[in-house]
VEXVEXFI-149141 format. One record per residue: z, x, y of N, C-alpha, C, CB in turn. Coordinates in Angstrom, 3 decimals. Glycine has a CB too. Layout:
! residues N
       n_z       n_x       n_y      ca_z      ca_x      ca_y       c_z       c_x       c_y      cb_z      cb_x      cb_y
         Z         X         Y         Z         X         Y         Z         X         Y         Z         X         Y
...
***
This chain:
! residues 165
       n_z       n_x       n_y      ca_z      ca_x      ca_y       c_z       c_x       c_y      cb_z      cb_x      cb_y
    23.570   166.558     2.333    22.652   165.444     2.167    23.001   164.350     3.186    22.709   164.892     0.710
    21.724   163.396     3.724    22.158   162.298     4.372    22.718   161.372     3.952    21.483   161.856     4.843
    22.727   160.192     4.370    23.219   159.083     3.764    21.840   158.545     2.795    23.808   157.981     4.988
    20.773   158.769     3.574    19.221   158.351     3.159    18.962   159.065     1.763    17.968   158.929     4.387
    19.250   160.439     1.807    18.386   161.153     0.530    18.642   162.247     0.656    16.891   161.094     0.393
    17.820   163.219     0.850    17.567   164.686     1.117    17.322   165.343     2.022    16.884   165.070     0.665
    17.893   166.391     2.476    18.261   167.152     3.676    16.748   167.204     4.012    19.175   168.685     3.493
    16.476   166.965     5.748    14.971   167.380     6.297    13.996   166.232     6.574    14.209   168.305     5.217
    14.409   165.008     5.223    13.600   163.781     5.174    13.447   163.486     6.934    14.489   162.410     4.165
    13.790   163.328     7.379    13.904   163.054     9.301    12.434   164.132     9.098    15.937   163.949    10.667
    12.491   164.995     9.613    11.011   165.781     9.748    10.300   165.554     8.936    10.908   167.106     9.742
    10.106   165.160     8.002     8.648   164.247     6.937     8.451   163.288     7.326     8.727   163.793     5.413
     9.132   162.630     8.470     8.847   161.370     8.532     7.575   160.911     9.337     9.947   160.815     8.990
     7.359   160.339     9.715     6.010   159.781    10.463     6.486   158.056    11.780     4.661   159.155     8.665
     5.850   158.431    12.829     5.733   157.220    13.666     4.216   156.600    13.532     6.089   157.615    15.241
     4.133   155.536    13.454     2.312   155.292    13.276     2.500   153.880    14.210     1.455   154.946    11.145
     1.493   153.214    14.005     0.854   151.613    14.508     1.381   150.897    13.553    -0.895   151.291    14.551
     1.477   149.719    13.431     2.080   148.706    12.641     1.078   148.403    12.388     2.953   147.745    13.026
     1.164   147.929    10.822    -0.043   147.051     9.737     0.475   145.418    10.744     0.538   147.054     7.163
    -0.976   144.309    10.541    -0.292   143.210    10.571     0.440   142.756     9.433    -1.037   142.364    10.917
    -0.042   143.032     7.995     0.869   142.782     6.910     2.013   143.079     6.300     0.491   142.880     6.298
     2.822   144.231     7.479     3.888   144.492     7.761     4.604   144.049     8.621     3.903   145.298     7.841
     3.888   142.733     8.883     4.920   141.566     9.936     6.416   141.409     9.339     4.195   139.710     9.932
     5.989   140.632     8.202     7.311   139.876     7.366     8.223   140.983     6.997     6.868   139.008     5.835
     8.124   142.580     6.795     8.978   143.379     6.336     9.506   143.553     7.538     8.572   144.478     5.585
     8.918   143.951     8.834     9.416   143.868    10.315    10.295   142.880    10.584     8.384   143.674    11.254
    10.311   141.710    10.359    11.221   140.795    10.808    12.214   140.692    10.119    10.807   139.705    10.961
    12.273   140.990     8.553    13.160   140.601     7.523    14.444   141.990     8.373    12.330   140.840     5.470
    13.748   143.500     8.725    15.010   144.485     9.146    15.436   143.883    10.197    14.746   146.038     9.504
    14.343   143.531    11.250    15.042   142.943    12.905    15.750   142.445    12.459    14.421   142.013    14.046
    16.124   140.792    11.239    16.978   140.264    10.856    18.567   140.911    11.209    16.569   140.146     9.637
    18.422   141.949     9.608    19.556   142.705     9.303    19.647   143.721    10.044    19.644   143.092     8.098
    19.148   144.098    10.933    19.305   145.495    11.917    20.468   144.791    12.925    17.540   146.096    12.942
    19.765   143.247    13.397    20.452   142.429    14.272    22.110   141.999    13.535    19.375   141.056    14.550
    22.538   141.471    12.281    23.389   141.427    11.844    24.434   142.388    11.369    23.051   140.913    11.349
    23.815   143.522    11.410    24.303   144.732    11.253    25.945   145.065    12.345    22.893   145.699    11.637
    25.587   144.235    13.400    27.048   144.105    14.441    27.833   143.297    14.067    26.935   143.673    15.863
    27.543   142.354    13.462    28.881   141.530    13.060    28.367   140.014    13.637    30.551   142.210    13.946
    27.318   139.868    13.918    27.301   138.343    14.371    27.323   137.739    13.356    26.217   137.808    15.150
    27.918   136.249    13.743    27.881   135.386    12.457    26.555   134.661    12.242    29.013   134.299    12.493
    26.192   134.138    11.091    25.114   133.595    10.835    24.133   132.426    11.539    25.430   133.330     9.886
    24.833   131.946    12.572    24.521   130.394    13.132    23.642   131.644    14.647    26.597   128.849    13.654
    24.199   132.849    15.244    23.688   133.265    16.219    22.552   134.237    15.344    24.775   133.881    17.261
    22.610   134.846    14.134    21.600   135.215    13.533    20.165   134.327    13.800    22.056   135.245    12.217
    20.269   132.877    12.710    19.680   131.635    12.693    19.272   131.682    14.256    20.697   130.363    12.150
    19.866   131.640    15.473    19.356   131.654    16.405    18.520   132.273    16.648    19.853   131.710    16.979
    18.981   133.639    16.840    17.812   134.778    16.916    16.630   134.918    16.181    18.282   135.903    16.668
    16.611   134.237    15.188    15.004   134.427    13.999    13.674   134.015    14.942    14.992   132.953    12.282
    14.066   132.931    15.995    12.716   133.163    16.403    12.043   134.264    17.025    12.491   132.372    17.074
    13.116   134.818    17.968    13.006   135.952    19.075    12.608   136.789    18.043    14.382   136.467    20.052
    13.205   137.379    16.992    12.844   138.476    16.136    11.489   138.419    15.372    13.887   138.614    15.185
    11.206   137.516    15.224     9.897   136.850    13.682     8.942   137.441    14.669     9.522   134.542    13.093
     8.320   138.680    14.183     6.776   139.056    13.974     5.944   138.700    13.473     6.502   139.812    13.622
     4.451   138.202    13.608     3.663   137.831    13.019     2.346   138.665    12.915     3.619   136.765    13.408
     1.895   138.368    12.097     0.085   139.531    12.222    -0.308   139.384    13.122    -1.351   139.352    11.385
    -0.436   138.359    14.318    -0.995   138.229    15.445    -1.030   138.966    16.578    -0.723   137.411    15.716
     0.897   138.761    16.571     1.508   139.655    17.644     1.533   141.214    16.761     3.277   138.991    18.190
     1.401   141.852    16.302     1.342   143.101    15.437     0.483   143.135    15.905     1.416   143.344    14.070
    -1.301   142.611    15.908    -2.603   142.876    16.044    -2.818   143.262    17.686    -3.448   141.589    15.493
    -2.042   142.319    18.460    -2.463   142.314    20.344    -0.882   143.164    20.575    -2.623   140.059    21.494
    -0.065   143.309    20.173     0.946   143.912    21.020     0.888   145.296    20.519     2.410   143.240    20.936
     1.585   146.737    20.903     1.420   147.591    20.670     2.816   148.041    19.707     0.990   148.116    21.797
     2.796   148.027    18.222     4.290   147.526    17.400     4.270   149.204    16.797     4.169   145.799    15.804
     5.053   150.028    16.884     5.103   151.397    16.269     6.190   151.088    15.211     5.499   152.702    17.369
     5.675   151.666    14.065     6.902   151.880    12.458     7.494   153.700    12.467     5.573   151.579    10.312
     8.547   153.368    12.290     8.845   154.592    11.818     9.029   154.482    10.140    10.143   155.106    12.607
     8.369   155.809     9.506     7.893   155.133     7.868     8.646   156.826     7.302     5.376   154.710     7.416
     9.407   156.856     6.366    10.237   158.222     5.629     9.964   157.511     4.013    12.448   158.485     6.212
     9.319   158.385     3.410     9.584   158.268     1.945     8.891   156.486     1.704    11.614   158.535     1.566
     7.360   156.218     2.318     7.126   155.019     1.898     7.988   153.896     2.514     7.232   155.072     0.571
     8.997   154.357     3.298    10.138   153.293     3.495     9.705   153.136     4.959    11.911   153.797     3.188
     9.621   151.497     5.674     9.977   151.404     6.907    10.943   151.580     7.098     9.794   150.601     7.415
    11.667   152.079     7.884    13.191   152.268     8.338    13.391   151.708    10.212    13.594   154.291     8.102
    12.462   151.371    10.835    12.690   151.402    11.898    11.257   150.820    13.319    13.208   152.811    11.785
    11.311   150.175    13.917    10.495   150.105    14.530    10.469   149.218    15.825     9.782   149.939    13.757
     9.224   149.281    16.853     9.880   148.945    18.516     8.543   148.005    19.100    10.179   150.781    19.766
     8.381   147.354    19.916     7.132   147.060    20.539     7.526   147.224    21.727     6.472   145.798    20.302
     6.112   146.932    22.659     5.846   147.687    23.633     5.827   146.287    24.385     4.581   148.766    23.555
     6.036   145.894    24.934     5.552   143.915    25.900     5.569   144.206    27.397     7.158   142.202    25.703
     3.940   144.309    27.834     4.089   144.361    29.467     5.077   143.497    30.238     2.794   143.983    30.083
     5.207   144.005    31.007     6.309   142.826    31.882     6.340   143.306    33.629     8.362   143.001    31.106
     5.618   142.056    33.854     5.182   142.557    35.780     3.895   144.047    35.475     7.392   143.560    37.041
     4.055   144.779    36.503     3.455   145.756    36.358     4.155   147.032    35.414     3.165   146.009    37.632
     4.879   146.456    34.381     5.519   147.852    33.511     5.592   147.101    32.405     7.124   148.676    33.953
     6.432   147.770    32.247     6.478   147.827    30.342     8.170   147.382    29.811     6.102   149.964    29.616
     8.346   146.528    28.694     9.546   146.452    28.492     9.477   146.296    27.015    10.217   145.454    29.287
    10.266   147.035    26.657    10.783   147.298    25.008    11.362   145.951    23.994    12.213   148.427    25.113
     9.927   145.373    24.243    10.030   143.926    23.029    11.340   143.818    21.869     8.478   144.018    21.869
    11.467   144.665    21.051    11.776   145.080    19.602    12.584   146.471    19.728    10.310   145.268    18.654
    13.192   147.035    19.283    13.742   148.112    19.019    15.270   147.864    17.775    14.047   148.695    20.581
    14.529   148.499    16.124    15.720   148.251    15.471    15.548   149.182    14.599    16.008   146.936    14.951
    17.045   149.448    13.872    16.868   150.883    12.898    17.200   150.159    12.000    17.750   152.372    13.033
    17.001   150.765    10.716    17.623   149.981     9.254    19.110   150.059     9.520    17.227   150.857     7.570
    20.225   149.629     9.357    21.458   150.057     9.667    21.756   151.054     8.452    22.481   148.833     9.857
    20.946   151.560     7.448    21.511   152.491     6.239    20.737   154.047     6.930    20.779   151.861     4.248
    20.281   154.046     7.855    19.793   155.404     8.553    19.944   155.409     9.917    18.356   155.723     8.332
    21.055   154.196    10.238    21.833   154.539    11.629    22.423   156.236    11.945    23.268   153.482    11.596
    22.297   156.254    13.566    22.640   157.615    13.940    22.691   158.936    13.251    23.641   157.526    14.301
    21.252   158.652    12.766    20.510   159.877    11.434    19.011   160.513    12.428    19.697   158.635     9.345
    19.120   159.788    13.352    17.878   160.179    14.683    16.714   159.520    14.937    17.232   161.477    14.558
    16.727   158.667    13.834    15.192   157.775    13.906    15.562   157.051    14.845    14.578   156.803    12.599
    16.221   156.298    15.450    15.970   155.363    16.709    16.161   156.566    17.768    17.184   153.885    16.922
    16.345   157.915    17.622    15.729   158.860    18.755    14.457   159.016    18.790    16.151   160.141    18.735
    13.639   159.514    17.713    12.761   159.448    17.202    11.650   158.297    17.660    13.223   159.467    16.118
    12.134   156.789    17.913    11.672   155.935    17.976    11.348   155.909    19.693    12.437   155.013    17.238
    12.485   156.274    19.888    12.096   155.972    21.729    11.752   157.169    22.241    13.435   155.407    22.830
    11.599   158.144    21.712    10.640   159.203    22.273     9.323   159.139    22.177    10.846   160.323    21.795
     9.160   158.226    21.052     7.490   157.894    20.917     7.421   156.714    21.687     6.820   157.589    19.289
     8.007   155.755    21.996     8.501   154.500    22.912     7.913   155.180    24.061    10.301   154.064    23.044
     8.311   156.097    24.674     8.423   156.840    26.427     7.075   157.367    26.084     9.904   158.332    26.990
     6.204   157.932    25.093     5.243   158.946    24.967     3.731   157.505    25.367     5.384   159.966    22.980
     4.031   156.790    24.339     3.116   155.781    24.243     3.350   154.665    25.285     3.144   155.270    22.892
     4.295   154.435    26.458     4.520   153.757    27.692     3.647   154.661    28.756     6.191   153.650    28.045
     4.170   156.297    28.621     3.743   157.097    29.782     2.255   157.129    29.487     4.465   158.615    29.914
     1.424   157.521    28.418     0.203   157.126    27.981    -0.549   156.126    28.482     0.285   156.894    26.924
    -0.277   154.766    28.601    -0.240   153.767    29.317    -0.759   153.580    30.357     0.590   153.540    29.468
     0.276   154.272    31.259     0.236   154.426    32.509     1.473   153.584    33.286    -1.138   154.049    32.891
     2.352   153.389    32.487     3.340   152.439    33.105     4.496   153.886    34.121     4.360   151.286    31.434
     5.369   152.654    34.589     5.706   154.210    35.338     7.463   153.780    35.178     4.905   154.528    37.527
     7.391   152.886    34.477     9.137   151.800    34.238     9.070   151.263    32.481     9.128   149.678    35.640
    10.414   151.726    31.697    10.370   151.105    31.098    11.857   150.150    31.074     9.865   151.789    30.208
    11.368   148.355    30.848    12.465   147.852    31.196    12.992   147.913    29.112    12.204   146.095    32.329
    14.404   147.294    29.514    15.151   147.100    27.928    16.262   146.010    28.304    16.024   148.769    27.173
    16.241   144.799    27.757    17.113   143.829    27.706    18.062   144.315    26.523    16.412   142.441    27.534
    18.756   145.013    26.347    19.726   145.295    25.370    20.728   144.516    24.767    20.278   146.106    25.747
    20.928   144.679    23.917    22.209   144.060    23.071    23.351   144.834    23.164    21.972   143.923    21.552
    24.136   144.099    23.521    25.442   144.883    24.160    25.635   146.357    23.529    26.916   143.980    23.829
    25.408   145.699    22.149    26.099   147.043    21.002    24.759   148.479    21.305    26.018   146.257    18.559
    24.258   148.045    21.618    23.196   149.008    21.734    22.952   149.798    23.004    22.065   148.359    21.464
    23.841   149.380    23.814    23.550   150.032    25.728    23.696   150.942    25.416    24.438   149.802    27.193
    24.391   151.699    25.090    25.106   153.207    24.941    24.443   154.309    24.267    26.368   153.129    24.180
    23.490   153.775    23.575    22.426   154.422    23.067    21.481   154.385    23.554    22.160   154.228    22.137
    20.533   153.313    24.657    20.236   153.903    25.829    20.277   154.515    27.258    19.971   153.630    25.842
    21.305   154.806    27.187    22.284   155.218    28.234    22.204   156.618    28.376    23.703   154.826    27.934
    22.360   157.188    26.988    22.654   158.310    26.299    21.115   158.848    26.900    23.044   158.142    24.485
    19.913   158.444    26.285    18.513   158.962    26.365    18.229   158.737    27.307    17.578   158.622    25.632
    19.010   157.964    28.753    18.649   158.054    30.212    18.166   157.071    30.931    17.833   158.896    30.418
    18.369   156.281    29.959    18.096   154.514    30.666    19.156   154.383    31.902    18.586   152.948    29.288
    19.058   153.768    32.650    19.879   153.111    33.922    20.552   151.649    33.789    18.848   152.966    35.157
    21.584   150.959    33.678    22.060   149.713    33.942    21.791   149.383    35.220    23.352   149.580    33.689
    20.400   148.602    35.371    20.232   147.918    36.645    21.182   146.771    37.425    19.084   147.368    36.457
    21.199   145.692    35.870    21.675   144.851    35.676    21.820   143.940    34.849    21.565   144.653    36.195
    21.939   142.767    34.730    22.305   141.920    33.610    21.168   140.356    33.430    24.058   141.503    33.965
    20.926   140.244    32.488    19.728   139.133    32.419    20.513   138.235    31.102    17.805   139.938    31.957
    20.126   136.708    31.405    20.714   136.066    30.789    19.824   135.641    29.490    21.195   135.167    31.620
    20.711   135.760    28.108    20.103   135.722    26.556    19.114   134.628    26.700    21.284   135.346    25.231
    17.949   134.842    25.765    17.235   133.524    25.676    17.627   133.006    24.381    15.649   133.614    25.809
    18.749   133.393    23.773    19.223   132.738    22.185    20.670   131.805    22.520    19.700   134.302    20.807
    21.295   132.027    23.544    22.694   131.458    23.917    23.451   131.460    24.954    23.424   131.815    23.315
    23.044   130.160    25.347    23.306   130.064    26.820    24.516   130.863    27.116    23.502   128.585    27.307
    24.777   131.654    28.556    26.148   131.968    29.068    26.164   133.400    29.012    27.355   131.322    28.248
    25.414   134.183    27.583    25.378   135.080    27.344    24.671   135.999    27.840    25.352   134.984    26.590
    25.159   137.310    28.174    24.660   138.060    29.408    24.214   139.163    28.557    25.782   138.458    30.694
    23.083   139.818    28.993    22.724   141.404    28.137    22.469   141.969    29.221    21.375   141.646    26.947
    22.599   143.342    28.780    22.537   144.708    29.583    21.321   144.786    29.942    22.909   145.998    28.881
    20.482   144.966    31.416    19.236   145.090    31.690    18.960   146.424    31.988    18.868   144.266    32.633
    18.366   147.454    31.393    17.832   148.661    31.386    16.901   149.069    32.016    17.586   148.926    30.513
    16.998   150.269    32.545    15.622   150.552    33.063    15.086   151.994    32.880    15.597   150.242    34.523
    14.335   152.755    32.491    13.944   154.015    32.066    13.023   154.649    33.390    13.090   153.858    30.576
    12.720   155.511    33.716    11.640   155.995    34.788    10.780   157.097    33.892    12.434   156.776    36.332
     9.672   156.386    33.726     9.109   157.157    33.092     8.502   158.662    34.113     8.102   156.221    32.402
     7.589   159.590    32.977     7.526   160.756    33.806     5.860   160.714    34.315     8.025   162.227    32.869
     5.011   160.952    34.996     3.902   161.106    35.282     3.463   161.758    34.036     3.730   161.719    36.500
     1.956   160.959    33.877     1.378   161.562    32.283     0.651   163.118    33.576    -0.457   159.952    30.946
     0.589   164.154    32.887     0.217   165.431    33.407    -0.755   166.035    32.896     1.094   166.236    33.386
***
């Protein structure tokens, strides 16, 4: 068994479009997906704006859920940037960490970018998180400075997407 439930739940699961009335459940995981590393509460508090989804941005941005058993567990947006694409959002519940849904997530991430027509996907990462795009073939271009705390540097990613065929 997983940590989640029952052996397989991962293949029942579903990627879809985001409800807008699944803003506030979206932001409440970004929250705890984000605290899930150990930050203390004052850089949390920081981050709530960057994280807070609203029906608006749900409605004009392109926001994918990953949904198992009724449950959101996970989900990413899509935010043009220049002529490409850069990965707004990307967070797992931390109780179905490295169970495959944030694989899951950025394979539909790359499916629905290449769809598009973008031909780059960028990712401002959180430190704790490079390594997991690293793994699925992202590139460390370079480093871009936090918009939550001054000084603070994140990993700048870059994906090459594949020609849609």
């Amino acid at each position: 068994m997983t940590a989640y439930g029952r052996v397989g739940w991962l293949n029942t699961a579903t990627v879809r479009r985001a409800r807008p009335d699944e803003a506030d459940t979206l932001t409440i995981l970004a929250l705890r997906s984000k605290a899930h590393w150990g930050y203390d509460q004052e850089f949390i508090d920081a981050c709530r704006t960057e994280l807070t989804l609203t029906p608006g941005f749900v409605v004009k941005t392109p926001v994918r859920v990953f949904v198992a058993n009724c449950r959101l567990l996970g989900f990413y947006s899509l935010v043009r940037w220049n002529s490409d694409v850069e990965l707004g959002h990307f967070f797992v519940d931390p109780a179905v960490l490295r169970q495959g849904v944030g694989t899951r997530l950025w394979e539909d991430a790359v499916e629905q970018a290449t769809s598009r027509g973008y031909q780059r996907l960028y990712v401002q990462s959180d430190p704790n998180a490079e390594s997991f795009y690293l793994r699925l073939g992202a590139e460390r271009i370079g480093d871009v400075p936090s918009a939550v705390r001054a000084g603070r540097m994140l990993p700048l990613l870059m994906f090459e997407l594949a020609e849609e065929r």
